[in-house]
C-alpha positions as CSV (number, residue, x, y, z in Angstrom):
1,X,109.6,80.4,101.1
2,X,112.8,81.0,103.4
3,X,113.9,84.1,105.1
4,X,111.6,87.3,105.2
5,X,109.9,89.3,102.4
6,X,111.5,92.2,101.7
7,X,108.9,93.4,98.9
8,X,107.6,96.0,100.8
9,X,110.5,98.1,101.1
10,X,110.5,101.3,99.0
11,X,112.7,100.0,96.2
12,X,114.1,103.1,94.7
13,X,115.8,102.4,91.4
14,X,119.3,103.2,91.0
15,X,122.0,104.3,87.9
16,X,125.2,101.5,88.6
17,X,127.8,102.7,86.6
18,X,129.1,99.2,86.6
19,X,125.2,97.6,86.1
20,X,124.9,95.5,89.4
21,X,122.4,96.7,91.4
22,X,119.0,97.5,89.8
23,X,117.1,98.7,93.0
24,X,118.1,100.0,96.4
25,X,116.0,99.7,99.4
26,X,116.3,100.4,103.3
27,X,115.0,99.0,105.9
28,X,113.4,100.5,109.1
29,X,116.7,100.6,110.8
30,X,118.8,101.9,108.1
31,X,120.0,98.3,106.6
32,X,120.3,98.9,103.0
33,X,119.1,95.9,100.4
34,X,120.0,95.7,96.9
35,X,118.5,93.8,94.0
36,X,120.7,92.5,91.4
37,X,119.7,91.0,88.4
38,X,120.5,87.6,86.9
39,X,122.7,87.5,84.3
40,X,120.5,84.7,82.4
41,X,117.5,85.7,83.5
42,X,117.1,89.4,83.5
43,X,113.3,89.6,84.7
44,X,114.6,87.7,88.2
45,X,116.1,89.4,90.9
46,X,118.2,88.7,94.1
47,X,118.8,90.1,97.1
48,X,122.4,91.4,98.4
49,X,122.5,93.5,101.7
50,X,125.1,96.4,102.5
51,X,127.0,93.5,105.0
52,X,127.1,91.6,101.8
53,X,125.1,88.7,102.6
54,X,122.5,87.0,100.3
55,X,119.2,86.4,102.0
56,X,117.4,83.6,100.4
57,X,114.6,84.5,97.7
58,X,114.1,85.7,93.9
59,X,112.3,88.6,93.1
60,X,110.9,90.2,89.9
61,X,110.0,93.8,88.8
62,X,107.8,92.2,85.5
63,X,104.7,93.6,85.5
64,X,105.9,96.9,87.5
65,X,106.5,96.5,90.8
66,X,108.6,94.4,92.8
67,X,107.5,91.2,94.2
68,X,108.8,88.0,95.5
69,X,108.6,84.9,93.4
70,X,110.0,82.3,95.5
């Protein structure tokens, strides 16, 4: 797996009006992290941060809590 593990942030979920983001997270020095469903596969997850960058990794919230697949 590439790039770090952001599973054990406090993802908080959150009410998109528009139905991007799932979860919202922050990081120790105020970064924010969202997770965004895929279209095709709605149990996986990616990452986007708030300076719109995709760090590398699928996530998925089946079974109850986040985790990182790959």
């Amino acid at each position: 797996m590439r790039g770090k593990d952001l599973s054990c942030l406090a993802w908080q979920p959150m009410n998109d009006p528009i139905g991007m983001a799932a979860y919202e997270a922050f990081d120790a020095k105020g970064r924010g992290y969202y997770l965004v469903r895929n279209k095709h596969r709605p149990e996986m997850l990616f990452v986007v941060s708030d300076g719109m960058s995709v760090p590398p990794g699928w996530y998925t919230d089946k079974g109850g809590t986040i985790r990182r697949v790959s």
